[in-house]
C-alpha positions, 0 to 999 in steps of 0.5 A: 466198768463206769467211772464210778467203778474204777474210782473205787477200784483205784480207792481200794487199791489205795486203801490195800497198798498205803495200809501194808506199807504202813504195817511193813514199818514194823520190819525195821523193828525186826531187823534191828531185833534180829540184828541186836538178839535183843528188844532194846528200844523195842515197844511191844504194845503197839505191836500187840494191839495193832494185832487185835485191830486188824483182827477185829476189822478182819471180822467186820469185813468178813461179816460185811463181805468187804474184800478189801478190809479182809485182805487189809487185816489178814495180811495185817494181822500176820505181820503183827503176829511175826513180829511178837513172836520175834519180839517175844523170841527175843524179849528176857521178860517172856512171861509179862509179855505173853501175860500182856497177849494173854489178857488181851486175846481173852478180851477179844475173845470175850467180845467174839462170844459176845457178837456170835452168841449174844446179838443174833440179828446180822445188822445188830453185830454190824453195827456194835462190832463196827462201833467197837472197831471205831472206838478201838482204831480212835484211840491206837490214834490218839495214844501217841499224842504223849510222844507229840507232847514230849517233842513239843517240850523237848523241842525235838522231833529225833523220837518221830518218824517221817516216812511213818507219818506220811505213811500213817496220813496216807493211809487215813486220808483214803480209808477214810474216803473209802468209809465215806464212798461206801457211806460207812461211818465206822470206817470213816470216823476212825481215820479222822483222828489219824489224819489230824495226828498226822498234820500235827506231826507234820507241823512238829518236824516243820517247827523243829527239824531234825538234825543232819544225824538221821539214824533214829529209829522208827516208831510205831502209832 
């Protein structure tokens, strides 16, 4: 194996390793849910479209045969999956949940009868799926800047997770090398935003420190 092939082996790698440690954030959510029997302080949402995302890269890379975005999403999508069946176990408000999970898996849906039965030609489903995952991943990233804006106006970062933020930066930065190796702008282009996100928060916890009191709960993006 050449230099450029244990280059991409250790990027992939990177890709495999920094991406499930950024889904396993989501345990200390089940813990706490486990722990309290309830959802309080809970958000559902970003468990339940992190879900569809790792299910739509799944069939990206399964139609582009790349193991590394399959073995990321696989393993991804069942995390997710775990926790809103937790989340949903534990949630007094079963029926807007599972109304939430409904609508959504009916567009994903929808958009997987669209690919399969609508747009024959391979290249062409690579090509609209890869731009709906782009479009798709872009905005998960850019949903959080609320919270930036809140921090910003409260002058605290309590509602911000650290490890969260290194680990979404991480992830990013070598997703983002790795669209760029394979010269996929569809995985690339994505994970700028999360980078520029990231860099934001960094300098958010720079501007205003948290306090010595760190029991805060981890957020998800």
């Amino acid at each position: 194996m050449g230099p450029g092939g244990v280059a991409d082996t250790l990027l992939s790698g990177a890709c495999v390793l920094f991406t499930l440690g950024m889904f396993s954030t989501g345990l200390s959510d089940l813990r706490h849910m486990q722990m309290t029997r309830s959802v309080d302080s809970v958000q559902f949402l970003p468990f339940l479209t992190t879900d569809i995302n790792n299910l739509s890269w799944l069939s990206y890379g399964v139609l582009k045969g790349d193991g590394t975005l399959i073995v990321v999403n696989a393993v991804g999508a069942v995390l997710q999956t775990l926790y809103i069946l937790v989340y949903l176990h534990y949630s007094p408000q079963k029926r807007a949940v599972l109304l939430q999970t409904a609508t959504l898996l009916g567009v994903l849906l929808m958009g997987y009868g669209y690919f399969w039965l609508l747009v024959p030609d391979q290249e062409a489903q690579l090509q609209q799926l890869g731009l709906f995952c782009s479009v798709f991943t872009i905005s998960m990233y850019l949903s959080p800047l609320a919270d930036l804006a809140k921090v910003i106006h409260t002058k605290s970062t309590q509602c911000l997770s650290f490890s969260l933020t290194i680990a979404t930066l991480l992830t990013s930065s070598s997703w983002s090398l790795y669209g760029f190796r394979l010269k996929d702008p569809y995985i690339m282009v994505p994970n700028l935003p999360g980078i520029l996100t990231s860099f934001i928060r960094l300098w958010l916890f720079w501007k205003y420190p948290q306090k010595q009191d760190r029991n805060y709960r981890l957020l998800q993006t």
